[in-house]
Structures are given as C-alpha cells and as structure tokens.
C-alpha positions as CSV (number, residue, x, y, z in Angstrom):
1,X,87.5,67.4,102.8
2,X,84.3,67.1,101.3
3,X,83.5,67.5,97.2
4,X,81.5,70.7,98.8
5,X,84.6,72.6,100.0
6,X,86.9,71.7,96.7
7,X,87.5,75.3,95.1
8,X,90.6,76.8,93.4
9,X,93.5,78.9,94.7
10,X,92.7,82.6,94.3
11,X,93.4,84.6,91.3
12,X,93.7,81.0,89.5
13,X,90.5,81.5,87.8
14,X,89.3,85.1,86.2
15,X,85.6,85.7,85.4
16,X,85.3,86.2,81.2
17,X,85.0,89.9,80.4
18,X,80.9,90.4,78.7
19,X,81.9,93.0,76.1
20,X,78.7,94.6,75.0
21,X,75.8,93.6,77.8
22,X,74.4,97.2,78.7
23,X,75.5,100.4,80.4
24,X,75.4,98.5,84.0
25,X,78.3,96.5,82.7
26,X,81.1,99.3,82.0
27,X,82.0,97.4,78.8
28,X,78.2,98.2,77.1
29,X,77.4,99.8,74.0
30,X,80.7,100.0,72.1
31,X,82.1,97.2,73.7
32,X,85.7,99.3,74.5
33,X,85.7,99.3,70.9
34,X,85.6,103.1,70.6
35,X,83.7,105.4,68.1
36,X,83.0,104.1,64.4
37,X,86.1,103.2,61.9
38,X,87.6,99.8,60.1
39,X,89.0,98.4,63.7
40,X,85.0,99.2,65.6
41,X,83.5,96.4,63.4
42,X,83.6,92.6,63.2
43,X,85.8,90.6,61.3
44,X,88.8,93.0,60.9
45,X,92.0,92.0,61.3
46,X,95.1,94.5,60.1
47,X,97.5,91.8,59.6
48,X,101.1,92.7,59.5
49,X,100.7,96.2,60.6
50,X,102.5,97.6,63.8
51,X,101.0,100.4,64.3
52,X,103.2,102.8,62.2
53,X,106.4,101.0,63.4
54,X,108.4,99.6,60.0
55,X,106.7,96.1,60.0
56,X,108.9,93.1,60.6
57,X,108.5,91.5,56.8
58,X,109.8,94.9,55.7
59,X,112.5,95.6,58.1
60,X,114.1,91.8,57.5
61,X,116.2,91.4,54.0
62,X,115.3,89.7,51.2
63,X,117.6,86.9,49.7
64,X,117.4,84.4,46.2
65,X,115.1,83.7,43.5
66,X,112.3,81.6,43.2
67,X,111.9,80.5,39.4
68,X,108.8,81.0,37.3
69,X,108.6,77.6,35.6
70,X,110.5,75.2,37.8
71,X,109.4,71.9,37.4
72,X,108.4,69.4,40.5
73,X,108.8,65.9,39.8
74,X,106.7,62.8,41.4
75,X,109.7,61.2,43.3
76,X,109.9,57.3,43.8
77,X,113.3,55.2,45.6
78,X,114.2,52.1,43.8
79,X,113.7,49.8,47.2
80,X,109.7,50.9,46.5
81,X,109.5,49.7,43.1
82,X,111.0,46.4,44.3
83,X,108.5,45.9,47.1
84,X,105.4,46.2,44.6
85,X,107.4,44.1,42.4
86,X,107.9,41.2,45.1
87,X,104.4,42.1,46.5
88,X,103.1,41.6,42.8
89,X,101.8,45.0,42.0
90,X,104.0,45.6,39.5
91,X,105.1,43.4,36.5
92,X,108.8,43.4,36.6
93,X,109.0,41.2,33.4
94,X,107.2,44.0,31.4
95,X,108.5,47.8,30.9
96,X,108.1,49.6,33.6
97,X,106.7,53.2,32.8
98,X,105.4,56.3,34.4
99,X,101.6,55.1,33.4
100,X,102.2,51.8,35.0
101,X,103.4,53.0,38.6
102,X,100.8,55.4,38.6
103,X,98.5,52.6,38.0
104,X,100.0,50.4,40.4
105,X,99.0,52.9,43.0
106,X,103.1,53.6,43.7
107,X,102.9,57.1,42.1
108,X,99.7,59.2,42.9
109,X,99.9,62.1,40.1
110,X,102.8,62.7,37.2
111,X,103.4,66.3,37.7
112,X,105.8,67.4,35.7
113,X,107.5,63.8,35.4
114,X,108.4,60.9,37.5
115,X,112.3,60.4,39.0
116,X,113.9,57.7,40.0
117,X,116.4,57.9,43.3
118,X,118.6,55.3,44.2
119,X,117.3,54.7,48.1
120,X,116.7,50.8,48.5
121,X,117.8,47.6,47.1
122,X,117.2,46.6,43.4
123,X,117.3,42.7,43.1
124,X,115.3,41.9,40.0
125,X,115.9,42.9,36.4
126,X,113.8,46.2,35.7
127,X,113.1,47.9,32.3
128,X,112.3,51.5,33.3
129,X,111.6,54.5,31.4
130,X,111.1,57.4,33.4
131,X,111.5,61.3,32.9
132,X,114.1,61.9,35.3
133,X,116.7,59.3,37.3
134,X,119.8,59.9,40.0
135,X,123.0,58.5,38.2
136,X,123.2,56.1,41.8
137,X,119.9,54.8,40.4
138,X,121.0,54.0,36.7
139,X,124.4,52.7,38.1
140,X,122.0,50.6,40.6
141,X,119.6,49.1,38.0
142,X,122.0,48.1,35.8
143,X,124.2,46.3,38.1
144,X,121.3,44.4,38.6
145,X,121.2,43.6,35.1
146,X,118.2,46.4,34.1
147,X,118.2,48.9,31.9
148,X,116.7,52.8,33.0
149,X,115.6,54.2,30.2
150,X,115.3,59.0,30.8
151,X,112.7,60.4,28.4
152,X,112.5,63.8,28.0
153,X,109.9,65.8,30.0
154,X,108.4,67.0,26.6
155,X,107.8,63.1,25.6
156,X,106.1,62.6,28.9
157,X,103.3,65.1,28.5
C-alpha cells in the first residue's frame, strides 16, 4: 500500500451541499430557501416553535415559586478561614469581619451578606461578625473558645 492508494470507505465521506452557486447547481438562486418571508432570510431562527404543534415548554406543567427579593449570600466554611489564618492572611487575634475576608481575598464580593458554614476544622480562637452563620458553625467556634457574632443584613449594607 502506497500513501497514493489511501482513500476512505464509500459513502464515509459526503461532498458539502453549495446552497446558492447558480442555476447549474440545482440549489441556485433561492438556495431551497423558497419565495420571500421571515424563514427566506439570514439570521432567523423561530426558537421554540413546532410548527403549530403545542410547543414542549407549554405542553409540560409548571410547578413552585421563585421569590422576588430573595437574598444570596457570599458562602465561606470555617476550615477556609482557618487556612488563611495559619497561612497568615488573616489576623485571627483581631475581629474578623465581612470587610476583612473580603480583603483577605477569602470572599470576592458581599452580596447580600456573608455566612458562615460549619465545613472544616476551627483550631484557633476567632472573633467573627458575619451576617448570617449555620448553628454547627457557632456551636464550632465556640467550642473552640471564639465568639460568632450575626448582624443583621440591614447593618451590613
């Protein structure tokens, strides 16, 4: 076998069709697009329709609520705040607040708050003062010998 007589199976390989390339072509002009209307041009796409069929979002039920003004919280595990502590990111002497994780780079925005879950192991003594905290996470930083302090979300703004 030479790198002359390689070629594929047949039928594995099926010439690209040249929509619009003169009347010679069978596919010219219109490009099997038809006469004029919304679906003849470019850049149309009729998404979700099914062509008069009861479209599938419509036929399937809808089920719960989703509410208005819910608030999303910045989440953070206690075994993080430890490792910036021991890694020396964070001053675990001083109070810990929102401001200072954020600054520490543990926290990238507030949202609506910062909470505190209780993933991880706390071995130092933290003063924290956060807007929202897992009871796990307060029963966790003060076994410790901490204290986890839960502002309101209006205090945080």
């Amino acid at each position: 076998m030479k790198l002359n007589e390689l070629h594929d199976n047949d039928g594995a390989t099926k010439k690209r069709k040249r929509v619009g390339r003169g009347p010679g072509s069978g596919t010219g002009k219109m490009g099997g697009r038809g006469i004029k209307g919304q679906k003849s041009r470019s850049g149309v796409a009729i998404n979700g329709y099914e062509g008069g069929q009861m479209p599938i979002y419509q036929r399937l039920p809808k089920r719960g609520f989703t509410k208005p003004n819910r608030k999303s919280y910045a989440v953070v595990n206690l075994g993080l705040i430890q490792k910036f502590i021991d890694a020396k990111k964070i001053d675990g002497s001083a109070a810990i607040t929102e401001d200072v994780l954020i600054s520490s780079g543990l926290v990238r925005r507030k949202l609506d708050g910062i909470r505190v879950l209780a993933k991880g192991d706390v071995t130092s003594k933290l003063d924290l003062q956060v807007t929202g905290a897992s009871k796990s996470a307060v029963e966790a930083v003060e076994k410790a010998g901490g204290s986890l302090t839960v502002t309101p979300a209006a205090a945080a703004e």
